[in-house]
GUTI-890252 format. One record per atom (N, C-alpha, C): x, y, z. Coordinates in steps of 0.1 Angstrom, whole numbers, plus 5000, padded with zeros to 4 digits. Last residue first. Example, Ala and Ser with C-alpha at 12.3 -4.5 7.8 and 13.67 -1.06 7.14 Angstrom:
BEGIN
512849785071 513749895071 512950005079 513249435078 512349555078 513249675078 
// end
This chain:
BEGIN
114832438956 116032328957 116032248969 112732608935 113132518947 113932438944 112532698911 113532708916 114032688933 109232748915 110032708909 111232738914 106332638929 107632628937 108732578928 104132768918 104632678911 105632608918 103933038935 102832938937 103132768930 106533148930 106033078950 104932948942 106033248907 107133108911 106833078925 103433378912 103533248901 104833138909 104533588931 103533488931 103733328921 106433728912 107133648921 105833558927 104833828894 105833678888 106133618901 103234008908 102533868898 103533758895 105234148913 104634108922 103833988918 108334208894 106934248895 106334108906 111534148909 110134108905 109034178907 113434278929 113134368912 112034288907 113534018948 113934188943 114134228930 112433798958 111933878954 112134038953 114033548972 113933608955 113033718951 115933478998 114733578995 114933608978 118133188996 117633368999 116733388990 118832978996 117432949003 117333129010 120932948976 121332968986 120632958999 119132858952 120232748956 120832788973 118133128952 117033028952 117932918962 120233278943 120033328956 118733218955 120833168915 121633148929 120833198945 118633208905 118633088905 119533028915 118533478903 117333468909 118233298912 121133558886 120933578902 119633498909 119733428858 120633398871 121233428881 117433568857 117533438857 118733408867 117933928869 118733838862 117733668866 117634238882 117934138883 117934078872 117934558881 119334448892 117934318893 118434688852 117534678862 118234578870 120034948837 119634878842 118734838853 118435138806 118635208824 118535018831 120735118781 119535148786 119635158806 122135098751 121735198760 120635138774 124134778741 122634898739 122834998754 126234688724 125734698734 124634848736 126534428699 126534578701 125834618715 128934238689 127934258695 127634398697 130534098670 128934048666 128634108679 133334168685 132834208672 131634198662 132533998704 132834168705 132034268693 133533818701 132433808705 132133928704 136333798690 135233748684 133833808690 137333908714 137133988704 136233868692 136233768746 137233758735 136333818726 136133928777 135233868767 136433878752 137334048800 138033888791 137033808786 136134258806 137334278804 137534148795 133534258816 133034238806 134734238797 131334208846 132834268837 133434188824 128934318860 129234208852 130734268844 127634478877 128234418882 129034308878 126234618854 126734678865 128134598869 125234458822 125234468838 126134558846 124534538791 125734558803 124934568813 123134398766 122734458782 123734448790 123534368737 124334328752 123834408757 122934198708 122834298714 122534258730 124433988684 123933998693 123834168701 123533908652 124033978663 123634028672 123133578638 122633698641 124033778648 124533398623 123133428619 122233538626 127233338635 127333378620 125233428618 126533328660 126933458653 127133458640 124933068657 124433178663 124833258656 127732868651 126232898644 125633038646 129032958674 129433018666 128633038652 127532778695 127432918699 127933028682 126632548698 126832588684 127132748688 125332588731 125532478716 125232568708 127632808744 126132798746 126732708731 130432888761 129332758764 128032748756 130533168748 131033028741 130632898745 128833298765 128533278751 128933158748 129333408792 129233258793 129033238773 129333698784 130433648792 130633488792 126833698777 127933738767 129033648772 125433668803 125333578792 126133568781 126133898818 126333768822 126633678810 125234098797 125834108798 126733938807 121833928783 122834038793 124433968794 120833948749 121533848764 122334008769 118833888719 119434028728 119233978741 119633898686 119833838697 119833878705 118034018658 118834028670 119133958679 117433998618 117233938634 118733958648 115934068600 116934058605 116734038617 113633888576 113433988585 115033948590 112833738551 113533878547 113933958561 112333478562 113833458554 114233648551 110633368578 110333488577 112033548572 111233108586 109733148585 109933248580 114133058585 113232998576 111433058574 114133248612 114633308600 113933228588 113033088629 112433248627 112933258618 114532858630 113332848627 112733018620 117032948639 116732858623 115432888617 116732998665 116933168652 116633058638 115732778677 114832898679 115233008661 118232628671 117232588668 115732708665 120032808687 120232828673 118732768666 119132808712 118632908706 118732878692 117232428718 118632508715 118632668711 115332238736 115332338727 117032418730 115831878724 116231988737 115832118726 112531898715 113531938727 114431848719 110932078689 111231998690 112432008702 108932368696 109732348688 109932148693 107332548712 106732378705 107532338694 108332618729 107532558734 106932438726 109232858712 110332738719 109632638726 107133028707 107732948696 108532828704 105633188724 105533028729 106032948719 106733518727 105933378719 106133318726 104133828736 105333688740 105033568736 105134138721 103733978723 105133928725 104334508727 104934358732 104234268735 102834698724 103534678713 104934568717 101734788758 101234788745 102534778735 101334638786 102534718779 102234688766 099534468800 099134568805 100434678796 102134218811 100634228810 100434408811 105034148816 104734238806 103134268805 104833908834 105734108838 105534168832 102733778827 102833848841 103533938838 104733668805 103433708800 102833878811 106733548817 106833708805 105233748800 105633358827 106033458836 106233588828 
// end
């Protein structure tokens, strides 16, 4: 699907590293690997604002921050008041012009049997009709 929304945007490739890593795929698994391949490059982590907020759920979450920092897409609608100072402090929140959607809005309004096609380029939302992903 990252392929679809980004086709046609010069100085972005989309890997298929987690695809052939070994499952369950884990991020830390993902940053292990990038980092042992390529031991001089730094590395970002970059979750919206939702995702900050859920951090400490994610496996090994504190792996992670000791190996990268993270960079935050503030959502709009995402409040970001009782994110603990650990988290804070590995994150830096970037500039940019949001966009209103999300994995996980798409996954609730799927669960609810609402319309998923707002802010989808037209090719992705094809694909998941045609695949019937996030049918429930």
């Amino acid at each position: 699907m990252l392929e679809l929304a980004y086709q046609g945007w010069d100085n972005i490739d989309i890997s298929d590293l987690e695809t052939r890593l070994p499952a369950p795929s884990y991020t830390l698994q993902t940053v292990k690997h990038l980092q042992k391949s390529n031991p001089d490059n730094l590395y970002f982590l970059c979750i919206g604002g939702d995702s900050l907020k859920n951090f400490k759920s994610w496996y090994e979450y504190r792996q992670i921050l000791n190996r990268v920092t993270l960079l935050v897409a503030e959502r709009p609608e995402i409040s970001l008041d009782d994110v603990s100072e650990e988290l804070l402090e590995k994150s830096i929140f970037v500039d940019h012009q949001p966009v209103k959607i999300s994995s996980t809005a798409i996954r609730k309004q799927a669960d609810y049997g609402l319309k998923i096609s707002d802010g989808l380029p037209d090719e992705v939302l094809d694909y998941i009709l045609k695949h019937h992903l996030y049918d429930t």
